[in-house]
C-alpha positions in Angstrom: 0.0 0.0 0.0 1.6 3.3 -1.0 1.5 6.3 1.3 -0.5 8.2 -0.9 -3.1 5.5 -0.5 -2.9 5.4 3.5 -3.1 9.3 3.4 -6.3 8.9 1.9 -8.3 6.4 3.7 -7.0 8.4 6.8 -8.3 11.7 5.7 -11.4 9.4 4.6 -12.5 7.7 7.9 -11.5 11.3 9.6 -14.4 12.7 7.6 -16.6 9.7 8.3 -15.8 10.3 11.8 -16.7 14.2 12.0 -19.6 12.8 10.4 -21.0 10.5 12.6 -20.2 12.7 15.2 -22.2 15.8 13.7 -24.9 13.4 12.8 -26.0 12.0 16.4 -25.8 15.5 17.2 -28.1 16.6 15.1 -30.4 14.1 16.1 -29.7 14.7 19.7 -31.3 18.5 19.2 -34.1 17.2 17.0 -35.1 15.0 19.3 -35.4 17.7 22.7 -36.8 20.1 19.9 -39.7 17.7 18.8 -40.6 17.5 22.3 -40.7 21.0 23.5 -44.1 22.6 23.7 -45.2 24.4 20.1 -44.0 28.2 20.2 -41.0 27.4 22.6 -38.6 29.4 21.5 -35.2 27.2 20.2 -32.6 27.1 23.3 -35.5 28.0 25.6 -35.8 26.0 29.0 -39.2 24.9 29.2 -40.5 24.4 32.9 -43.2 21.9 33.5 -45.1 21.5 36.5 -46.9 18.0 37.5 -46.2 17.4 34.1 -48.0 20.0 32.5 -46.3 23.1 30.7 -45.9 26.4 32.6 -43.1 28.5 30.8 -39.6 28.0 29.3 -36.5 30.7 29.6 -33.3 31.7 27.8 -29.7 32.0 29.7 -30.7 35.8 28.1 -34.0 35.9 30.5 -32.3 35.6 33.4 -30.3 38.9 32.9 -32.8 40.7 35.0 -31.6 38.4 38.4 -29.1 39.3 40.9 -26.1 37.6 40.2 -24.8 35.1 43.0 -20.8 33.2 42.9 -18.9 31.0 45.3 -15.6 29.2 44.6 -15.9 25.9 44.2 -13.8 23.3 46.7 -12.6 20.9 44.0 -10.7 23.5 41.2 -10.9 26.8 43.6 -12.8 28.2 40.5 -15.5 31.1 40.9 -19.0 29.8 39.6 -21.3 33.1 39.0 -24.8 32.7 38.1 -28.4 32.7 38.8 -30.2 30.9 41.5 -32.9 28.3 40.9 -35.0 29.4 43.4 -35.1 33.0 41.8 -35.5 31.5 38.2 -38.5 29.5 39.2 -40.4 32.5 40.8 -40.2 34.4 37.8 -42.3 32.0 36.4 -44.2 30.2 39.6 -46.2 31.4 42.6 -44.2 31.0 45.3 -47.4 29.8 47.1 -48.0 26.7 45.3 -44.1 25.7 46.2 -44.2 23.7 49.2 -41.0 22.6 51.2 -41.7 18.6 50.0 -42.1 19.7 46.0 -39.5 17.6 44.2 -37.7 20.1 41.4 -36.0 18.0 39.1 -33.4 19.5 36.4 -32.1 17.6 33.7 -29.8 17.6 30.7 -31.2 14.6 28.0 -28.4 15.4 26.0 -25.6 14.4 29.0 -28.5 12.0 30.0 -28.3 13.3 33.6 -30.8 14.8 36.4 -30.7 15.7 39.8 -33.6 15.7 42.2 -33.8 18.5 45.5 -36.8 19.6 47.2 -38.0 22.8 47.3 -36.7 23.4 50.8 -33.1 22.3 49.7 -33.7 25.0 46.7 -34.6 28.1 48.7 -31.6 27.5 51.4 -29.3 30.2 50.1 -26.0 28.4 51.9 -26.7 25.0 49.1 -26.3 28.3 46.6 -28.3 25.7 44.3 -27.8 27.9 41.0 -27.6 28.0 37.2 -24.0 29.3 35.6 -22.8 29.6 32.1 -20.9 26.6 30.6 -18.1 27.6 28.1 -20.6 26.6 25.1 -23.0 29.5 26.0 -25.6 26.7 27.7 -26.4 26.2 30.9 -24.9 24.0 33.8 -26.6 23.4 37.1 -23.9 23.7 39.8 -24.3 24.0 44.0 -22.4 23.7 47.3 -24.6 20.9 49.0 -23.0 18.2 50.0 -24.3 15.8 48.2 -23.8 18.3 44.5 -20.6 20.1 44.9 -18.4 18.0 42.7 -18.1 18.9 38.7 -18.8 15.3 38.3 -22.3 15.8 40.2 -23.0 19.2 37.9 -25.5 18.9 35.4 -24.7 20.1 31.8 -26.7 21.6 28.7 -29.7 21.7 31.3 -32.8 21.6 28.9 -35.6 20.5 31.4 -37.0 21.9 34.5 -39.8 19.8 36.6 -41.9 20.4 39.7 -43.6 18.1 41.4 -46.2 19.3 44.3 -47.1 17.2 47.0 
């Protein structure tokens, strides 16, 4: 086999590669697209509560909340953000939030999600918050306990869910 010929089928399963890679991708974001609700704007968060459809936000939306940071123990880098607790009131009574409602947030593209209660939410020392990933997309980060590790973090959030007692 000449070099010519090895440079080729190189340069050739490269491209496949790139490919395959841009393809799932693709598919990945058609998927979460074909299930947001109709008139969701694309990148949007939509929120649903008890399963039904209350609103859905941009990282841009959240602009009008008071940014929050800490330094995280594991890299002794400075996460700055929004808190969860503040992005759900723009959109939800606080009322109908009781300590026990399970808020589930969830990335279907990193296939991960992390469960709090409400109570765990609103505690301003778990500094349970939203923060901007490299990519422009949104990463769930905190200092509880059990969720202050990048490995815990979820990525690329697309999904928002309360449950009410």
């Amino acid at each position: 086999m000449t070099q010519k010929t090895r440079i080729i089928i190189a340069i050739t399963l490269l491209v496949v590669i790139v490919g395959l890679i841009l393809g799932v991708d693709a598919l990945q974001r058609r998927i979460v697209a074909s299930q947001a609700p109709a008139g969701m704007p694309p990148g949007s968060i939509p929120i649903f509560v008890d399963e039904q459809y209350v609103a859905s936000f941009t990282p841009d939306d959240l602009t009008k909340l008071e940014l929050v940071s800490f330094v995280d123990d594991e890299e002794g880098k400075t996460q700055e953000g929004w808190l969860l607790r503040d992005v759900l009131l723009l959109y939800l009574e606080q009322t109908s939030l009781e300590a026990a409602s399970d808020v589930t947030v969830s990335s279907s593209s990193r296939g991960k999600e992390v469960q709090f209660v409400w109570e765990q939410v609103v505690d301003l020392e778990n500094i349970v918050m939203f923060d901007l990933s490299g990519r422009g997309t949104l990463k769930l980060v905190s200092k509880l306990p059990s969720f202050d590790t990048r490995a815990d973090w979820v990525q690329d959030v697309d999904k928002i869910e309360v449950q009410l007692p």
